[in-house]
Structures are given as C-alpha cells and as structure tokens.
N, C-alpha and C positions, 0 to 999 in steps of 0.2 A: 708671490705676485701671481695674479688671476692669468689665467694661458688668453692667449689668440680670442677662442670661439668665448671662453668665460666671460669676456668683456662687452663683445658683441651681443651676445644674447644676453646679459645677465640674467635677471631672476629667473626667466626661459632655458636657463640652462639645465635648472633640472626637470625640465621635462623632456629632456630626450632618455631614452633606450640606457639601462648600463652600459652596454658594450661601448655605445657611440661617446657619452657622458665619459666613460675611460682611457677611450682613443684622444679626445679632443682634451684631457686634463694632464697629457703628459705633457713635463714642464720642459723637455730638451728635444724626445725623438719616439717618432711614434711613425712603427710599421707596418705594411699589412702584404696582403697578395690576393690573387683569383684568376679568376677565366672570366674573358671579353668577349662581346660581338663589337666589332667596329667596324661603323658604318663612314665612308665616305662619299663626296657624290662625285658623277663624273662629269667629265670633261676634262675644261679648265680647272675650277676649284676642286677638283680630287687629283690635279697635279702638284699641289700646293707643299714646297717645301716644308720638313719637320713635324708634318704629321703623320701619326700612325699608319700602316697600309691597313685597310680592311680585313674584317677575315671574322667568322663564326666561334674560332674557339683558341682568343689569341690571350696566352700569360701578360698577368698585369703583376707588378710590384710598387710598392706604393713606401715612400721614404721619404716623414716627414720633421726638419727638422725647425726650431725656436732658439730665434737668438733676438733680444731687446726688442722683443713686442711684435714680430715681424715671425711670419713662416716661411718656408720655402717648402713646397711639393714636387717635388719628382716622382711623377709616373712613369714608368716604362712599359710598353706596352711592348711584347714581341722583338725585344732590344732597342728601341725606340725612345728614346727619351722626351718624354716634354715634363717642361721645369716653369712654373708659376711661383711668384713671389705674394704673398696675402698680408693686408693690415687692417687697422680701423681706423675709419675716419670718418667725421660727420656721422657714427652712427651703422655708417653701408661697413659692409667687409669689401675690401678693395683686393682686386686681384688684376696681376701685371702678366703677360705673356709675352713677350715682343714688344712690339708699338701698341698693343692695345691695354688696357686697362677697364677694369668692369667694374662699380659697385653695386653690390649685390644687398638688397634686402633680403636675411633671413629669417625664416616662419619655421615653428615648431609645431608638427604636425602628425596625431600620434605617436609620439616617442623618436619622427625621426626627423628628417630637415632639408629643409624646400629653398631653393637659390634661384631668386627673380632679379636680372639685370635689371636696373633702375636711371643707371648714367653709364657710357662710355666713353673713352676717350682715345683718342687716336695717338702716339708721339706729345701727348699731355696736352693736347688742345681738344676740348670739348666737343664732341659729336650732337649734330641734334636727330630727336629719335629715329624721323624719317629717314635718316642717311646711316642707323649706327646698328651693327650687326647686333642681334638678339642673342641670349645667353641662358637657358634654364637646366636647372640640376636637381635633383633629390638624392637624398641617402636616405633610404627604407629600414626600418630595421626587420630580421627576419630571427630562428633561431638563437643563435650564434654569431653571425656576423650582419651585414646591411648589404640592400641592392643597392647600388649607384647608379643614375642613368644622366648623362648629361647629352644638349643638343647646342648647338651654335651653326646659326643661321643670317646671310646675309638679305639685305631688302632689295626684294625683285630677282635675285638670286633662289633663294630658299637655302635649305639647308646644306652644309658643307662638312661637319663631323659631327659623329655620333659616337656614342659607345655606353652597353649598360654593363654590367652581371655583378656578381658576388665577392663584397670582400671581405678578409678572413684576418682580421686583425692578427699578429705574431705577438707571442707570450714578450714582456718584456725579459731583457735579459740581465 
C-alpha cells in the first residue's frame, strides 16, 4: 500500500530528493533529529501553551509513525513535544494540532517540498481566510539531509512560531 506523502503527490512523488523520497516511503516509522532556531513572538502569543520555548540552537527529534493511511508526527523540540496527526483528503494533506486543522497543498520544488495552507479549520468548523491563521513550510533538500523551515501566523496578529534548520534522517533499524 502507497504511504501518506505517496498518495498525496502521486506521480510527484518521484521528483523529490532520495533522502526525502526514503523518509516519506517508510511504511511503519520514520526518524530523524537536528538543531533548531525557534522563533516565538512576544507578548501574549509567545505565552501560548505547548509550544516550543525559543532559542538559536534547540535539539529537535522527529518520530514519525503510519498506521491505516494516517501519520502522526512528534517533534520534540528541547523536550517539548508537539504532536500533529496528517491524512488525505479532497487531494490537500490535512494536518490536526489541537482545535486546528490545516489542509495543505503540496508543490515539488526542486527535489524538495513546499506546504501552502489552503483551508483551516478551527474544532472542525470552517475558517474563512480573513479570520484563519496562515501556515507555510518547506523541506529543502541539502547534502545528506533537508532544511525545514516552517511559520504560522495569525491575521492582524502576525507571526507566532517559527523554527528552521537541518534534519538528519536516522538509519533504519
């Protein structure tokens, strides 16, 4: 059975990166790790429960697992956990945090892969765009591993986390 990203992108799939191409085709559990910059903003939205503290040079581990067509990601950032649930539907890769939900169109883009919010959802009722926080991602491919950088941003707010750097896929075991 075709993984997660294989169905989403189809014939697109092989134009990503080997590294990325072998990350996204494990069929059970797929690891990785690195070093972060994580950005928060301040005020109010940089008190925001469950997410990462800030910091220029914070350990990330990355532990992701597939079970009936569904992924779950856990990052841990600096002991930190946050935990995302992804599927497909309609096409978007849909990804869960909390009360929010995002589907994401993605683009293959030189070998690596570009994540543009298209719809969100709040507690499963529709957001319209003017009221619905913004979402963008990439994974790069570089060497050996890919950069990552993602932002999320509220309207009239601006931006509330960040975090980019390198991650180093772990040898299957």
């Amino acid at each position: 059975m075709p993984t997660l990203y294989q169905r989403v992108l189809g014939d697109r799939f092989d134009g990503l990166e080997p590294a990325l191409r072998r990350f996204h085709s494990a069929p059970r559990r797929a690891t990785g790790h690195g070093r972060f910059k994580v950005i928060r903003a301040r005020g109010l939205l940089g008190v925001l429960p469950g997410l990462p503290a800030a910091g220029d040079d914070v350990a990330m581990a990355l532990v992701v697992t597939a079970a009936r067509g569904r992924e779950t990601w856990l990052r841990t950032f600096g002991g930190t956990p946050v935990v995302t649930h992804q599927w497909l539907r309609d096409g978007l890769l849909m990804e869960r945090s909390g009360p929010l939900t995002f589907g994401f169109a993605l683009d293959v883009i030189d070998g690596g892969l570009g994540f543009r919010a298209v719809r969100v959802w709040s507690a499963g009722v529709p957001l319209p765009a003017w009221m619905a926080p913004s979402a963008t991602a990439a994974a790069r491919p570089t060497d050996r591993d890919w950069h990552v950088s993602m932002r999320l941003s509220l309207p009239l707010l601006g931006a509330f986390l960040g975090y980019e750097g390198e991650v180093m896929p772990d040898e299957p075991s």
